[in-house]
C-alpha positions as CSV (number, residue, x, y, z in Angstrom):
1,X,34.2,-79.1,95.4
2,X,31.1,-78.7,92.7
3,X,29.4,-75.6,92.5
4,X,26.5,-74.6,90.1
5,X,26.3,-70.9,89.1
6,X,22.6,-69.8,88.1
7,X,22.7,-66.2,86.1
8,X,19.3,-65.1,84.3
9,X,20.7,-63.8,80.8
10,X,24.7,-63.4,79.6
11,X,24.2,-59.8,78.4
12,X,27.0,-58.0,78.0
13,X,27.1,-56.0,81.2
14,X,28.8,-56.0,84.5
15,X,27.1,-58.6,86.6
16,X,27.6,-61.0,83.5
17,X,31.3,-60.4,82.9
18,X,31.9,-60.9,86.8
19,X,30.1,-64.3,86.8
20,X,31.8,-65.1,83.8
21,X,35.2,-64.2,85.5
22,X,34.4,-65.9,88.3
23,X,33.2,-68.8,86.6
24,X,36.4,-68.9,84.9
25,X,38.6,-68.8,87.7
26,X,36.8,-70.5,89.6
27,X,38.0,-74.0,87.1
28,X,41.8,-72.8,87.1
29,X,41.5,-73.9,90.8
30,X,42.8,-77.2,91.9
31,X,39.5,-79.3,93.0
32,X,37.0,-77.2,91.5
33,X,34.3,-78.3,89.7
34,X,32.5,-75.2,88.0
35,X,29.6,-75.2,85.7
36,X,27.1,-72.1,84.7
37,X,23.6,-72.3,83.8
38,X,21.7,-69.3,82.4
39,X,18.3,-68.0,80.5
40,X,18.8,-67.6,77.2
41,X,20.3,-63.9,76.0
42,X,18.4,-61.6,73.6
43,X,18.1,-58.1,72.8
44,X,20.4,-54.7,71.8
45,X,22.6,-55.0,74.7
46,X,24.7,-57.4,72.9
47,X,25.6,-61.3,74.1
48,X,29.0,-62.9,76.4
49,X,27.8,-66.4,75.5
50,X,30.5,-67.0,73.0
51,X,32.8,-66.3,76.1
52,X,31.5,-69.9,77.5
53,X,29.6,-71.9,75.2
54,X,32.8,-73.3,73.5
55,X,34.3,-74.5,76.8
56,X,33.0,-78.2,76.9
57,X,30.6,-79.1,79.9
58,X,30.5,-75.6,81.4
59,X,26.9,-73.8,79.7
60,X,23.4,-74.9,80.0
61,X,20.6,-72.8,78.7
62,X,17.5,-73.1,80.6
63,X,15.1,-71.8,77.6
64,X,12.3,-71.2,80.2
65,X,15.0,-68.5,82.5
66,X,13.5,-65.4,80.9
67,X,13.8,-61.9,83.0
68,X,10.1,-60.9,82.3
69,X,7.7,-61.9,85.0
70,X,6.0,-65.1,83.3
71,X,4.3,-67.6,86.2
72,X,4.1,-70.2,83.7
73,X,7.6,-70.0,82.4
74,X,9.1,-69.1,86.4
75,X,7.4,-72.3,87.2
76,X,8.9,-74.0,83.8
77,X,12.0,-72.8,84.8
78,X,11.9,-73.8,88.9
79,X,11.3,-77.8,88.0
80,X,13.9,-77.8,85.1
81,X,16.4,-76.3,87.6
82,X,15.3,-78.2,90.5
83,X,16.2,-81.4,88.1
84,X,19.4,-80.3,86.9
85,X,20.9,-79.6,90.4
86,X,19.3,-82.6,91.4
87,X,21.2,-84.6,88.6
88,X,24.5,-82.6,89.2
89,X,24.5,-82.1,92.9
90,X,26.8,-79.5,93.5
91,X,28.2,-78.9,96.8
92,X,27.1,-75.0,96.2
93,X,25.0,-72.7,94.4
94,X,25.3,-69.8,93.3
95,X,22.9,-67.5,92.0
96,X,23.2,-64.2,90.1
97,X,20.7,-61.5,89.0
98,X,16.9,-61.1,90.4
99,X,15.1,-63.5,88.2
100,X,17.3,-66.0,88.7
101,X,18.6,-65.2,92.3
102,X,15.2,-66.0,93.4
103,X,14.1,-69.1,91.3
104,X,17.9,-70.6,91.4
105,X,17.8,-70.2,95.3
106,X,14.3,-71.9,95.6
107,X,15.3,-74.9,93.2
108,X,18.9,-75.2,95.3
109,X,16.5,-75.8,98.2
110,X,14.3,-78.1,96.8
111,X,17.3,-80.4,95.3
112,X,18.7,-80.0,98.8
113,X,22.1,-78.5,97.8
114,X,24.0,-78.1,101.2
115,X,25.3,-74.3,100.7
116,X,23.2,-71.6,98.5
117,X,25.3,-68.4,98.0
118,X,24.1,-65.0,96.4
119,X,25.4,-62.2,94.6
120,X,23.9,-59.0,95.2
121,X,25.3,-57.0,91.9
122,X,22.6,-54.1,91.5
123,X,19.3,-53.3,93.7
124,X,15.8,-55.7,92.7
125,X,13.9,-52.5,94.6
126,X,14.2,-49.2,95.2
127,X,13.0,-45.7,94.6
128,X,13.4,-45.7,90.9
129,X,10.2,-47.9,90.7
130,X,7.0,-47.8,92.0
131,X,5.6,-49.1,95.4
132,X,3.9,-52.1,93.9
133,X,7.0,-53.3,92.3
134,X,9.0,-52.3,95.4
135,X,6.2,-54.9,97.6
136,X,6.4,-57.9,95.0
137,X,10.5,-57.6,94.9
138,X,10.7,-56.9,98.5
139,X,8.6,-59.4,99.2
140,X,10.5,-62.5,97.1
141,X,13.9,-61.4,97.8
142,X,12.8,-61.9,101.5
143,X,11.7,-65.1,100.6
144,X,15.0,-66.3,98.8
145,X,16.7,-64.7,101.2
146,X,15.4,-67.4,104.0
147,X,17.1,-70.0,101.7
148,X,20.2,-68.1,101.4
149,X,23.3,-69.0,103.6
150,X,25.3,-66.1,102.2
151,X,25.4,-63.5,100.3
152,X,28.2,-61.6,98.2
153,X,28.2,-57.9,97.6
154,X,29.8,-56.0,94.8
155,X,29.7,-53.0,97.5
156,X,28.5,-52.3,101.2
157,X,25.8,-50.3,100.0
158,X,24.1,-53.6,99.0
159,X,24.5,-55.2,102.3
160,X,23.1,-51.7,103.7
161,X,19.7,-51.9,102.0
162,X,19.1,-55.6,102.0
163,X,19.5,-55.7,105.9
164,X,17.3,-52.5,106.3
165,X,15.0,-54.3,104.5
166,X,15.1,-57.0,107.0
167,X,17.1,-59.7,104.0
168,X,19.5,-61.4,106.1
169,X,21.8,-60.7,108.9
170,X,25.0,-58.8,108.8
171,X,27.1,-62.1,109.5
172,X,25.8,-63.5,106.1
173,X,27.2,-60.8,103.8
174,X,30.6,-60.0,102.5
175,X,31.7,-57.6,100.1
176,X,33.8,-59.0,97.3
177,X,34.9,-56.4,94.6
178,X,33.9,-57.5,91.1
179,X,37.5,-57.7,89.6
180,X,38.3,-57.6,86.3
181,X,41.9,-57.6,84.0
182,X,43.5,-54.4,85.7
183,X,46.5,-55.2,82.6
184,X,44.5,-53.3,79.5
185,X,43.5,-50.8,81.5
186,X,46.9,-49.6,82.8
187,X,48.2,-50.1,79.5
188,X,45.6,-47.9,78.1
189,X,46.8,-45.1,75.8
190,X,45.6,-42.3,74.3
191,X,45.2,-43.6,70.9
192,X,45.6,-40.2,67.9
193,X,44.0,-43.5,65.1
194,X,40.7,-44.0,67.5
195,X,40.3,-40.5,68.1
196,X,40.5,-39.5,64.5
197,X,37.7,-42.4,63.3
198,X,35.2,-40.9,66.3
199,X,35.8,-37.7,64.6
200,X,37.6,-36.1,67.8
201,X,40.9,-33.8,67.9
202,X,43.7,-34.2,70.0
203,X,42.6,-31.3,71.7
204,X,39.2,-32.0,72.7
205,X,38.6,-32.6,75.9
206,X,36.2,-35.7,75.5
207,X,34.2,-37.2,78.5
208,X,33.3,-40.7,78.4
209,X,30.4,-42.6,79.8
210,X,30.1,-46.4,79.7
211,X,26.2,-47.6,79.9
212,X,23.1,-48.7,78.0
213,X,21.2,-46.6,76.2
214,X,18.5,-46.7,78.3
215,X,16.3,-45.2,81.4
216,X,17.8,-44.6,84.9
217,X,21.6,-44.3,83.4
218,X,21.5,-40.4,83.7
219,X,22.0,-39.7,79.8
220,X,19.0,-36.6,80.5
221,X,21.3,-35.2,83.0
222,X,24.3,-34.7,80.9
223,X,22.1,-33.4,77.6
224,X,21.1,-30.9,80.5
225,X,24.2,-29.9,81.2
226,X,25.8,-29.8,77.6
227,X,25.1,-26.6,76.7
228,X,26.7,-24.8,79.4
229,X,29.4,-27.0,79.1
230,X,30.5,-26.0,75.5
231,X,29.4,-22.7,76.0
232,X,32.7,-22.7,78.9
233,X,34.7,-25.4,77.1
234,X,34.0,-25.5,73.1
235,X,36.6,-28.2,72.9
236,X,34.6,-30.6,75.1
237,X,33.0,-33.7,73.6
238,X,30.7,-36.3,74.8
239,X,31.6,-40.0,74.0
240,X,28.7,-42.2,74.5
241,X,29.9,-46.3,74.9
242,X,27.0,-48.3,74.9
243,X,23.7,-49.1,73.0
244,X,20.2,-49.5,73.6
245,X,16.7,-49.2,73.3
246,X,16.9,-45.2,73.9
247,X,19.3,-45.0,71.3
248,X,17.1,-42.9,68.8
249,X,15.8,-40.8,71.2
250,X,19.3,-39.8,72.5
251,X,20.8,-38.9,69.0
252,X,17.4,-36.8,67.8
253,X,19.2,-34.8,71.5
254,X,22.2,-35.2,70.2
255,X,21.0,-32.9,67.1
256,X,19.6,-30.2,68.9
257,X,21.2,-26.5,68.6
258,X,24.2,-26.0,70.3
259,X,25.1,-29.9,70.7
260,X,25.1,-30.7,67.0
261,X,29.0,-32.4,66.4
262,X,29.6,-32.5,70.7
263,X,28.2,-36.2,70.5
264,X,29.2,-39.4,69.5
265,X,27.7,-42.6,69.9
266,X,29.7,-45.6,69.6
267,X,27.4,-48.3,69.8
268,X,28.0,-51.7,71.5
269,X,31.6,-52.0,72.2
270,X,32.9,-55.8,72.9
271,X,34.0,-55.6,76.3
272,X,37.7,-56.3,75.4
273,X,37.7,-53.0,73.6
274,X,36.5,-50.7,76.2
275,X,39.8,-50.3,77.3
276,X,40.5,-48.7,74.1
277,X,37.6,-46.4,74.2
278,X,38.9,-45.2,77.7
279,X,41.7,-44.6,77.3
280,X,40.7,-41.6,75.1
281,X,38.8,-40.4,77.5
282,X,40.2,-37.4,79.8
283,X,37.2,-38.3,82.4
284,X,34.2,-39.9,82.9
285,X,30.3,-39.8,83.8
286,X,28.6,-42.3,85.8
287,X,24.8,-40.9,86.5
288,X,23.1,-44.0,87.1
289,X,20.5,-43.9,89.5
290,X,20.4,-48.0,90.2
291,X,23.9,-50.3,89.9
292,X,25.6,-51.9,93.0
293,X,29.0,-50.3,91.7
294,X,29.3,-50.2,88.1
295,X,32.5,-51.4,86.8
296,X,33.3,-48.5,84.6
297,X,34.4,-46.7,87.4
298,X,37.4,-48.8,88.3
299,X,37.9,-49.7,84.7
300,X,38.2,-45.6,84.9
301,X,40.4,-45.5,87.9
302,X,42.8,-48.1,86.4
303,X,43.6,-46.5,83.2
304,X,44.0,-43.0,85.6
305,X,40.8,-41.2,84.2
306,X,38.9,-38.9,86.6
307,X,35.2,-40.1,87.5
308,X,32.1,-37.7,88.2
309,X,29.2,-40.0,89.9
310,X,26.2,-39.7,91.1
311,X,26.3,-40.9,94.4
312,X,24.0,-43.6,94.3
313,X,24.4,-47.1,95.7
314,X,27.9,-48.0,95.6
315,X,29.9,-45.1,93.5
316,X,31.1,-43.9,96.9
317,X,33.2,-47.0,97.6
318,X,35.4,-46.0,94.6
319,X,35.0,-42.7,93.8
320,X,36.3,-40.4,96.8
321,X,35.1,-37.0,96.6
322,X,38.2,-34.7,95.4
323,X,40.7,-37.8,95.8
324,X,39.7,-40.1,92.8
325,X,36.9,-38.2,91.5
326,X,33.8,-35.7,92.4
327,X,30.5,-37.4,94.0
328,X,27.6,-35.9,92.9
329,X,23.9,-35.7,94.8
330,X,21.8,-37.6,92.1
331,X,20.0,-35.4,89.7
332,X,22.1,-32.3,91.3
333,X,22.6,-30.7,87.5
334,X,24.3,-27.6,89.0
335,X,26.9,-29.6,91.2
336,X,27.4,-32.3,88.1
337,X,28.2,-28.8,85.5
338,X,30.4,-27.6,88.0
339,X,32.5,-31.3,88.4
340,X,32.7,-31.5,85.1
341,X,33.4,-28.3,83.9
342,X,36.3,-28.2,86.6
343,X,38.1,-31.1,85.4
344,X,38.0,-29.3,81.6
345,X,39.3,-26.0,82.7
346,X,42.1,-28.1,85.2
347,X,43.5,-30.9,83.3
348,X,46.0,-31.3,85.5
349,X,44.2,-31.6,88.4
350,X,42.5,-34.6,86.8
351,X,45.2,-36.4,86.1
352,X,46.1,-36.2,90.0
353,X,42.4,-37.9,90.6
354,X,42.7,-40.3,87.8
355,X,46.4,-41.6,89.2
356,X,45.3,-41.7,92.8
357,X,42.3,-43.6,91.5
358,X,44.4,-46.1,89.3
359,X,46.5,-46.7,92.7
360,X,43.3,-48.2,95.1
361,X,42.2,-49.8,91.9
362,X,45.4,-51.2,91.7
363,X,44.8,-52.7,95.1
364,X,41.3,-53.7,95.6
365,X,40.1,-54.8,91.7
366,X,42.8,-57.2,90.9
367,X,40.2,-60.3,89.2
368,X,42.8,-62.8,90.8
369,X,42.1,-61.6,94.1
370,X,38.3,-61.4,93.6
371,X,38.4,-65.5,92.4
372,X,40.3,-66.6,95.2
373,X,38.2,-64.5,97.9
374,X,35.2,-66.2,96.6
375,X,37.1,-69.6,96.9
376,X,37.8,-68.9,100.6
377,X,34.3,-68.3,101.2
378,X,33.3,-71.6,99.6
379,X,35.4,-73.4,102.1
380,X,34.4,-71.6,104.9
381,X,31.1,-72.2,104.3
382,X,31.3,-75.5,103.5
383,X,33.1,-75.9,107.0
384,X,30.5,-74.6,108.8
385,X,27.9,-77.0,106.8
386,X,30.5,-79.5,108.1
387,X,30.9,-79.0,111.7
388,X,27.1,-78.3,111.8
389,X,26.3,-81.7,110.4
390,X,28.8,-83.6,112.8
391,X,27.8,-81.4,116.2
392,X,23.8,-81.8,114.6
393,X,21.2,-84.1,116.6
């Protein structure tokens, strides 16, 4: 089996590090034949291409995959995928992210691949833009998702809002987890070394939160919040995992009366240290207001941390209010102070949420399971094209 993976930019993020694991897994496989094709990867949000560029045969950069709108570089990009699939003629494509879900699903079709799968890892439209945005999103993932003979979900809440946007029918999606290396995050530890470079105590009660730098990630929210917070728990701190364009903006906060030394900002952290950073963590924020189901919250779970969420798009598939966590109403200040200060002045009580949490995660996240879920679906699909063809006029 050949299949062709299409992802618009390896930035270090979730959707990127699940292709990549997939990718990955997918070649351990007995008759698989994986390669990955993607835009090329700038910016402050940091790079995985190292992860596959040394791997012989498996990377092509398309230099013309860029995530801006750009008609003249979209159509650039369109005919220089439309020939590479036509040269490689995989069996299956599989597309990733909105730029590239859509142009990678119109070039499968035109290069005539049999079976065009998609991954839906995070909303193209929604309420956090505006209604012009919303129609011209809307509008192509309709279009793409005419060519599409499956999609994959990270959670149901996807599947929920593409359908109700009339995208598909419910026969054509299935959730898949996005998996990851459960091992470093259930050997996690409470490091005194890390703690004491951050500038934290042993004492402090520090709450984590893993995102960019950036708008719609709910950084406002907890500022908000902050000074009631140390005003109840002086011993609180606020790690900040991540970097990004917002960056300056968010430490000028940071300095402000009453939250001067409550702070820190790590910067970009290499995904195969996160687990470090978590695992002095004695909770953590997720406040986004757009991801299909961030991965920090089972990276969380597994290492047996407490999550606060904003209940938006998939958060509630993981985090079970008062069994792994507290779900929150988005931008709900009181309700997040309250979930937060709870788990300061209850410690205990948080580590019953985290250990719950680490046992589903345990179960559901496993990145061996995810690889070989997404193999089934190949061959089912790839049945179907089969029988179709033989019981076709």
């Amino acid at each position: 089996m050949r299949v062709t993976h299409i992802i618009t930019r390896l930035i270090v993020g979730g959707a990127q590090e699940n292709t990549i694991a997939t990718v990955l897994g997918l070649r351990r496989l007995p008759g698989m034949e994986v390669d990955l094709i993607s835009g090329p990867t700038a910016g402050p949000e940091g790079s995985l291409e190292s992860r596959v560029s040394q791997v012989p045969g498996l990377l092509t950069v398309v230099p013309s995959l860029v995530r801006p709108v750009h008609p003249w570089h979209d159509v650039q990009a369109w005919r220089r995928l439309t020939q590479l699939l036509r040269e490689r003629r995989p069996d299956i494509v599989h597309t990733h992210s909105g730029k590239a879900g859509v142009i990678g699903r119109l070039a499968a079709r035109r290069a005539r691949v049999p079976v065009i799968v998609h991954t839906i890892h995070g909303p193209s439209f929604g309420p956090f833009q505006g209604w012009l945005a919303n129609l011209a999103f809307t509008s192509a993932e309709r279009l793409a998702g005419r060519l599409t003979d499956h999609f994959v979900v990270v959670a149901e809440a996807m599947a929920r809002q593409y359908l109700a946007a009339g995208i598909g029918a419910p026969d054509r999606y299935t959730r898949i987890f996005s998996g990851f290396d459960l091992r470093p995050f259930l050997n996690a530890a409470n490091d005194p070394d890390l703690r004491r470079l951050l500038g934290l105590r042993p004492d402090d009660f520090v709450v984590g939160k893993i995102a960019r730098l950036f708008q719609l990630k709910g950084h406002d929210d907890l500022f908000a919040v902050a000074p009631e917070l140390i005003r109840r728990c002086p011993r609180i701190q606020f790690l900040l995992v991540g970097d990004g364009r917002w960056r300056d903006r968010f430490e000028s906060l940071a300095r402000a009366p009453g939250l001067a030394g409550h702070f820190v900002f790590t910067g970009l952290v290499a995904p195969e240290e996160v687990p470090r950073y978590v695992g002095i963590m004695d909770a953590l924020v997720h406040l986004s207001l757009r991801e299909g189901l961030a991965r920090a919250l089972p990276q969380a779970l597994a290492a047996g941390k407490p999550v606060v969420a904003y209940d938006a798009d998939g958060a509630a598939e993981v985090c079970f209010n008062g069994e792994t966590g507290f779900l929150v109403a988005p931008g709900d200040r009181e309700a997040l102070l309250r979930a937060i200060a709870g788990l300061a002045e209850a410690p205990d009580e948080g580590r019953r949420l985290g250990l719950r949490g680490r046992a589903f995660v345990e179960r559901h996240f496993a990145v061996e399971d995810m690889v070989a879920a997404i193999a089934r679906l190949y061959r089912d699909l790839l049945d179907r094209r089969s029988g179709a063809d033989r019981t076709g006029p």
